[in-house]
C-alpha positions in Angstrom: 36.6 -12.6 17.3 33.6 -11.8 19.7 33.4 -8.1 17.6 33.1 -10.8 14.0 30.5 -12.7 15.9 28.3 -9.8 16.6 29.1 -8.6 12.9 28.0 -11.8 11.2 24.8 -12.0 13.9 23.6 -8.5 12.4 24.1 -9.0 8.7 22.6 -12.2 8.7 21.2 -13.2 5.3 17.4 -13.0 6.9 18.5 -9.2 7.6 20.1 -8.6 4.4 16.5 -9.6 3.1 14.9 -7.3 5.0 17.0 -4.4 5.0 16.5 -4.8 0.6 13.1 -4.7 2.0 13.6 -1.5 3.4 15.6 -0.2 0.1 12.8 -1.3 -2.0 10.3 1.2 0.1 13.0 4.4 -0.3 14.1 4.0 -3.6 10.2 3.3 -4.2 9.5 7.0 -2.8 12.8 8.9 -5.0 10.6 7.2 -8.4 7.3 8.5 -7.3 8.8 12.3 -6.6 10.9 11.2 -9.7 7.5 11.3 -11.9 8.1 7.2 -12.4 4.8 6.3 -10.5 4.6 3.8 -13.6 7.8 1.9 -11.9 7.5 2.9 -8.2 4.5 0.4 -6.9 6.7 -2.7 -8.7 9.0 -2.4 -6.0 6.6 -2.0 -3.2 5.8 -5.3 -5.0 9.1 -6.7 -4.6 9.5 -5.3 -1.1 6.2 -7.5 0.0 8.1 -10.2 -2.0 11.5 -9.8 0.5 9.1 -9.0 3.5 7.7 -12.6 2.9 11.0 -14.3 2.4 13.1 -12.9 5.6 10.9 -14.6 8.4 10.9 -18.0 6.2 14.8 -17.4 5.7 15.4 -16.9 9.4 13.5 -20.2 10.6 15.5 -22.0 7.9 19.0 -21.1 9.0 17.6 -20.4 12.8 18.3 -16.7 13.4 15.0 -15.8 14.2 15.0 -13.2 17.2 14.3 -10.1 18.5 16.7 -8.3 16.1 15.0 -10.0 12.9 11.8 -8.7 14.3 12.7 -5.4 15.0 14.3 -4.7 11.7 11.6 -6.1 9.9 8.9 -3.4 11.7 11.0 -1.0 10.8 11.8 -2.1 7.0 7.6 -2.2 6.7 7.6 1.6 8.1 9.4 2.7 5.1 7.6 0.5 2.5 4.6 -0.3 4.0 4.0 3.3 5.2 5.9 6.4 4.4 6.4 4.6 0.6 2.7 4.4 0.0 2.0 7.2 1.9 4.3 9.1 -0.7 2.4 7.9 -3.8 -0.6 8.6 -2.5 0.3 11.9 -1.9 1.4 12.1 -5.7 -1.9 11.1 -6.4 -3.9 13.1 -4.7 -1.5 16.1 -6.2 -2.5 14.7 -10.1 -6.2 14.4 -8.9 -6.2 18.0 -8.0 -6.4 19.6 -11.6 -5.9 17.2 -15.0 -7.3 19.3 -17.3 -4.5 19.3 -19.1 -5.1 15.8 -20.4 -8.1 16.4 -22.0 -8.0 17.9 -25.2 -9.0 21.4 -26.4 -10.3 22.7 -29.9 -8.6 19.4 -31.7 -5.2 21.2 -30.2 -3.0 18.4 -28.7 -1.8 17.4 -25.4 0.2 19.4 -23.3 2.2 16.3 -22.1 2.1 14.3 -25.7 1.2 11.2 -22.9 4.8 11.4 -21.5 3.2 10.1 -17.8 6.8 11.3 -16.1 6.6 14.5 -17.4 3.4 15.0 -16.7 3.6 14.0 -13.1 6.9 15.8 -12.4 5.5 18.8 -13.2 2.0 18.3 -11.2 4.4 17.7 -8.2 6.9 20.7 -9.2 3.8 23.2 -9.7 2.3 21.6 -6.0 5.7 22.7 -4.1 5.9 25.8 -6.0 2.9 26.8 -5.0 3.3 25.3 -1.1 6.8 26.5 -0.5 6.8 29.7 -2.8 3.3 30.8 -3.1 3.8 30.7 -6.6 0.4 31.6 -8.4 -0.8 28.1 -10.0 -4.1 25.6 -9.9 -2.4 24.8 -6.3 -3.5 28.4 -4.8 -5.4 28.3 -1.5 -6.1 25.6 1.0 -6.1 22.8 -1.6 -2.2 22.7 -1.5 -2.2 21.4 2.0 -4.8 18.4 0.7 -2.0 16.3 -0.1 -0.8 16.0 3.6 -3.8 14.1 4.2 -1.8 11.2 2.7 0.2 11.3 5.9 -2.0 9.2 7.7 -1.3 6.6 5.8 2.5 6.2 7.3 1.1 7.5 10.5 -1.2 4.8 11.7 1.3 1.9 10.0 3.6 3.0 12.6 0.9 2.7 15.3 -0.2 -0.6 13.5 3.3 -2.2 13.4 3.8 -1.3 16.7 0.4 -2.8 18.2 1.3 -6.2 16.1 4.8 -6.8 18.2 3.4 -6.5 21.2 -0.5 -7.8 21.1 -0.1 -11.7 21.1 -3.3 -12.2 20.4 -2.2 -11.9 16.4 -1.4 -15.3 15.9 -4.1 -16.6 13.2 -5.8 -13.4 13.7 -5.4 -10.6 12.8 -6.7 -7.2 14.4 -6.7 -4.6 12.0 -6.0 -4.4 8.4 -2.1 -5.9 8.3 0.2 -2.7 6.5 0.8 -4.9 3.2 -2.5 -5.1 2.5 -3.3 -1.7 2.4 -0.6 -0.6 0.6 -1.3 -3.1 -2.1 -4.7 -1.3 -2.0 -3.2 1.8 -2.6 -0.6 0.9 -5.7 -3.8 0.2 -8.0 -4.2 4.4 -8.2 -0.6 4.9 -9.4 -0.6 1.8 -12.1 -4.4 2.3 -13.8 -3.7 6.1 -14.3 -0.4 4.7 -16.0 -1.7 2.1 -17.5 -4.5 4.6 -19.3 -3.1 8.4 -19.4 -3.4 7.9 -23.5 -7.0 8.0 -23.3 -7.6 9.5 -19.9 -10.4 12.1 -21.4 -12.4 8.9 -22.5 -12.9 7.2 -19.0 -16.2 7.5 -17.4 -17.2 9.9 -14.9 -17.0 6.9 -12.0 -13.0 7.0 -12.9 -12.9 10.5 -13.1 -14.5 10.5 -9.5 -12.2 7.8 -8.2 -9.2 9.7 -8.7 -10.3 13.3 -7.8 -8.0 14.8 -5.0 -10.7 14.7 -2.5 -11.8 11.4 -3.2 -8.3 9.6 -2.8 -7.7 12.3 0.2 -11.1 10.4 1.5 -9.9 6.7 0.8 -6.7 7.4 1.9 -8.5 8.1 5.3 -11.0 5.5 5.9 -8.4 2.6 5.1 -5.8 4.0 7.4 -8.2 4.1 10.3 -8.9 0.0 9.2 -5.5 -0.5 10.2 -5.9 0.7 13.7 -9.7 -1.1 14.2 -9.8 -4.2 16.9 -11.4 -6.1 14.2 -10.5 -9.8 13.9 -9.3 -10.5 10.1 -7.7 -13.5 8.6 -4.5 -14.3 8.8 -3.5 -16.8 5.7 -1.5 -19.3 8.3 -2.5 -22.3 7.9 -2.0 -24.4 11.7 -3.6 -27.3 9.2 -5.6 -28.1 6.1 -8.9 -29.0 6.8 -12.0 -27.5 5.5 -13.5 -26.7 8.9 -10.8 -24.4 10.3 -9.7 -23.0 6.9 -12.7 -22.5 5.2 -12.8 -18.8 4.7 -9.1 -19.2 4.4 -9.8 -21.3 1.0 -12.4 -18.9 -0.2 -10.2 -15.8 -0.2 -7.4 -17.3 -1.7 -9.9 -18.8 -4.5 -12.0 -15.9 -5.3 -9.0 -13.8 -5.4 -7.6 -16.1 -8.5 -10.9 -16.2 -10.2 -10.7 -12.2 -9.6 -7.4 -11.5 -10.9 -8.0 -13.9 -14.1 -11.0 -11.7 -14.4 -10.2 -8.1 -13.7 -6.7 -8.2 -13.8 -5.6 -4.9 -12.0 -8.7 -4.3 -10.9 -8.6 -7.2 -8.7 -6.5 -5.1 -6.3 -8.9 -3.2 -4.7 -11.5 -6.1 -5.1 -9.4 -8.7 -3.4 -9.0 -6.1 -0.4 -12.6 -5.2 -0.1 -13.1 -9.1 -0.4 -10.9 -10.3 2.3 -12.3 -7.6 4.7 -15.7 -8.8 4.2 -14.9 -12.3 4.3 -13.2 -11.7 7.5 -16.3 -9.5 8.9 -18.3 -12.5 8.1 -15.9 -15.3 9.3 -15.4 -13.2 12.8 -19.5 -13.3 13.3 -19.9 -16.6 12.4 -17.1 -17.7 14.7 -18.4 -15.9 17.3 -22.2 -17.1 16.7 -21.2 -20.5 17.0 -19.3 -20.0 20.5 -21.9 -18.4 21.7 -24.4 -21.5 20.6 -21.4 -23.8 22.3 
């Protein structure tokens, strides 16, 4: 009986949740290997969906507890951090040499636009040439460029980490929260799905955005933001007034307006808006205590 108890403690329906959570990040890092990074962000998606949903599901039926948290830090490890830090990887591979998606003399494309064939072989030709030394466009030091990806589940693990034991996180918080920058991260993956037909027509500011060096770059600078000891909103809401919520409101408004706007664009926008918003709700908070 006491064995049952301990059973039904552990598989709680808040850690059922999370542990789907967890699924959601590995089977999301099999697609992107796969070629499918068409499907693989959608269930980072649904993973921030379940991430959401355990901690409201375990006050509701009161099993909140060290367990729950536990679990849930290491659930957002996989999808939060090595998941991400997979596609990106994937991404920088495809940014390395795409050549073969522009046309040449009227001839065809290679691929005929088949995105997982494509990408499947990108990543097959990378560990050929990494494990193998197989001759391809992957010669030299830029097959190690990919790595730099790493970083990304590297400092989530040191940002999970710091966020169960620094209390000051309670409507703050300090560094960029792993969600968030993985959400960041899934607009590279579904624009160059989204418009591999006519991939040879985008401008050169595209073109730049998803060169190997330039993801390699990102993928850097907004790993580090995870790890900074700057302030940044936290969307909890302690009540509803204008005064204490008032960059609160802002985000979440502008981020509507944005996405009605520039649809999957908005991803990166939103991001970049909510760490400005914070940088400016942080000095003005601490202007007016300094004035009090």
């Amino acid at each position: 009986m006491f064995g049952f108890l301990i059973f039904a403690s552990m598989f709680n329906l808040a850690n059922l949740i999370t542990g789907s959570n967890m699924l959601c990040g590995f089977y999301a890092i099999i697609l992107a290997l796969a070629g499918r990074i068409d499907i693989a962000p959608l269930f980072i998606f649904l993973g921030a969906v379940l991430d959401f949903f355990d901690g409201f599901v375990a006050r509701k039926i009161g099993v909140s507890g060290a367990l729950g948290k536990q679990l849930d830090s290491l659930a957002d490890v996989i999808t939060f951090g090595v998941a991400p830090g997979v596609i990106t990887l994937v991404m920088i591979v495809l940014g390395v040499d795409n050549s073969s998606l522009f046309p040449v003399e009227d001839a065809s494309r290679v691929y005929q636009n088949d995105l997982t064939y494509y990408t499947y072989f990108q990543v097959s030709a990378w560990m050929q040439a990494l494990v193998y030394d197989v001759p391809n466009n992957f010669d030299a030091s830029i097959k190690f460029l990919p790595f730099v990806a790493m970083i990304i589940p590297l400092l989530s693990m040191f940002r999970l980490a710091k966020f169960n034991i620094d209390e000051r996180q309670t409507d703050r918080f300090h560094g960029l929260p792993t969600p968030l920058n993985t959400m960041f991260f899934m607009f590279f993956p579904l624009y160059f799905s989204l418009n591999l037909d006519n991939w040879a027509h985008q401008g050169n500011f595209i073109h730049w955005i998803f060169d190997c060096y330039t993801i390699a770059g990102i993928a850097v600078v907004m790993s580090l933001m995870m790890i900074t000891d700057i302030p940044l909103i936290a969307l909890k809401f302690k009540n509803f007034s204008w005064k204490d919520n008032k960059f609160r409101y802002l985000l979440v408004g502008k981020s509507l307006i944005i996405i009605l706007i520039f649809q999957l664009w908005a991803i990166p926008i939103i991001v970049i808006l909510y760490l400005i918003l914070s940088i400016i709700d942080n000095y003005t908070t601490k202007k007016y205590e300094v004035q009090s």
